[in-house]
C-alpha positions in Angstrom: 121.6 92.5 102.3 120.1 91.0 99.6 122.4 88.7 98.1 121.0 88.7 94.6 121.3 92.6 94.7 123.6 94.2 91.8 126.5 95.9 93.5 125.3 99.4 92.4 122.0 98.4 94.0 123.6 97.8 97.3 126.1 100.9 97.1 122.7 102.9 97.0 121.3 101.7 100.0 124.4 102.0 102.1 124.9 105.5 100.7 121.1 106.5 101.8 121.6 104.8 105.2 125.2 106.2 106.5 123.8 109.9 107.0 120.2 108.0 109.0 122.9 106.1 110.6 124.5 109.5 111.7 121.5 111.1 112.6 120.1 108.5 115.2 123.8 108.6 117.0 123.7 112.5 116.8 120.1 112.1 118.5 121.7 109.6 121.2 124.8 111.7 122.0 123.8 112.6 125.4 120.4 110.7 125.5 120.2 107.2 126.7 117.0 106.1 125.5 116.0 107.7 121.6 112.8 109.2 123.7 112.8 110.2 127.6 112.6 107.2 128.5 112.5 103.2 126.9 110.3 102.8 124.6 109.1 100.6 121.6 111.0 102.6 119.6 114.3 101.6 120.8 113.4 98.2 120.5 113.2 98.8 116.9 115.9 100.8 116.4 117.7 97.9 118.2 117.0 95.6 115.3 117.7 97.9 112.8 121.3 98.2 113.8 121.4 94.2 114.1 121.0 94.4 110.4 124.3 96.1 110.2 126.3 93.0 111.2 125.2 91.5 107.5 126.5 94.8 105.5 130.2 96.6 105.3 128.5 99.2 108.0 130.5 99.0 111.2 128.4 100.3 114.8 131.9 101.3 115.3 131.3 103.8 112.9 128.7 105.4 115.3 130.4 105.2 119.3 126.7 106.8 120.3 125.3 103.5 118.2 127.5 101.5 119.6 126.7 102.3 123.1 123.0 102.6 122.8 123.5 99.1 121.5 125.7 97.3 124.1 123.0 98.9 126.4 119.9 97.5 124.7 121.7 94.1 125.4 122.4 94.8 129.3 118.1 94.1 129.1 117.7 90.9 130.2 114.8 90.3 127.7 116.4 92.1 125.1 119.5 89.9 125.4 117.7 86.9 125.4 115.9 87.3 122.7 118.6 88.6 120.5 120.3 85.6 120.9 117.6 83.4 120.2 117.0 85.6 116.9 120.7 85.4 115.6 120.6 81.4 116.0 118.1 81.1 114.0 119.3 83.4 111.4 122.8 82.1 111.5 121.5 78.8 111.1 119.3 80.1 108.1 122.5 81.4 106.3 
């Protein structure tokens, strides 16, 4: 989050996010993939939920997150590159 945000500013933005949040795990609850198979879109949906790691939101929160998560890193590519991304943001910090 933005750290120059006023708190009510970022209150808003977690408050419009939680129920998206709860829709995309209600989406994954017995899907693996957000369409019938990977796609571009769970890429991004992938990096959306990495932004959660810099709010108060917990992916434990959302098991169906949470899982479609720890399988977006069992990807090889998708693994590797995560890790390159969060060095580089951590180091940015």
């Amino acid at each position: 989050m933005d750290k120059t945000a006023p708190p009510e500013v970022k209150a808003y933005a977690l408050e419009r996010l939680r129920p998206k949040l709860a829709h995309a795990a209600a989406h994954l609850a017995n899907r693996r993939w957000l369409l019938d198979d990977y796609s571009i879109a769970d890429g991004y949906l992938f990096a959306v939920l990495n932004w959660t790691q810099v709010t108060p939101i917990r992916l434990a929160e959302y098991p169906d997150l949470a899982a479609f998560h720890a399988r977006m890193l069992e990807r090889p590519a998708v693994k590797r590159a995560f890790e390159e991304e969060r060095t580089l943001y951590l180091a940015e910090r």
